[in-house]
C-alpha positions in Angstrom: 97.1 6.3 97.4 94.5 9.1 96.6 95.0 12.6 98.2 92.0 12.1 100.6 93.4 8.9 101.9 96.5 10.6 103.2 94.7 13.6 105.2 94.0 12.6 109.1 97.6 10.1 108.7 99.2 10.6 112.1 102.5 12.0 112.0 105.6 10.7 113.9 109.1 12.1 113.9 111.7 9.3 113.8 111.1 8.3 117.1 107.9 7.6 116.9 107.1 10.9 118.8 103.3 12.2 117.3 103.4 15.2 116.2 100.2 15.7 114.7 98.4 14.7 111.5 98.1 15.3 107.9 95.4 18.5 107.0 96.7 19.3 103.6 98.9 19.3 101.0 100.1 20.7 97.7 100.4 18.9 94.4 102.2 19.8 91.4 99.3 18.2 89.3 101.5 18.5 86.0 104.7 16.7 87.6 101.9 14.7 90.1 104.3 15.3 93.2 103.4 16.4 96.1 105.3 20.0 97.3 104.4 20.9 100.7 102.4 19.0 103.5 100.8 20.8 106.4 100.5 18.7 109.5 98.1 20.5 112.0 99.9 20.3 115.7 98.8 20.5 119.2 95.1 20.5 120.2 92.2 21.8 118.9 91.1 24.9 120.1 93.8 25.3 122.5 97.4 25.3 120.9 96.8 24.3 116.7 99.7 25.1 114.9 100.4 24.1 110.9 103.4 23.0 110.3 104.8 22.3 106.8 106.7 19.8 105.4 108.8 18.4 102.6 108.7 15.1 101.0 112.3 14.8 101.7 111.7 15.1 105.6 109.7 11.6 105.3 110.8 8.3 105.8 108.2 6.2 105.3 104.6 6.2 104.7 102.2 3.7 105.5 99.5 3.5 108.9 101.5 6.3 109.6 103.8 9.2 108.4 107.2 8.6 110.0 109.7 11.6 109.1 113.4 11.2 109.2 113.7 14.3 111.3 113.5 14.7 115.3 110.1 17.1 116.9 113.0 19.3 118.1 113.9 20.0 114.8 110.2 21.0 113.8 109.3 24.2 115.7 105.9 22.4 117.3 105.7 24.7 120.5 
């Protein structure tokens, strides 16, 4: 999967709570692993937060980005 595939991938936590989606990401282009991924939470305009993420804190990746961790356990709000 290129890099501008996976930006606008929905995010869920692991129950399928959205949390937001994918707006960037950085790669460690000699090791070609991805570091840290910024999800950009809430609504535009009124309450956008980034948050950022591991690749350990994902479960799977596919349609969507399904973490292995709980919202509650991302500070979101």
């Amino acid at each position: 999967m290129k890099v501008s595939e996976f930006l606008g991938t929905k995010v869920l936590d692991k129950n399928a709570v959205e949390i937001g989606k994918v707006s960037d990401m950085i790669v460690d282009p000699l090791a070609g692993q991805i570091n840290i991924i910024t999800i950009s939470a809430g609504e535009f305009g009124i309450r956008k937060k980034d948050i950022e993420i591991k690749p350990n804190e994902i479960a799977v990746l596919g349609d969507y980005l399904l973490l292995n961790i709980e919202k509650s356990d991302i500070d979101v709000d």
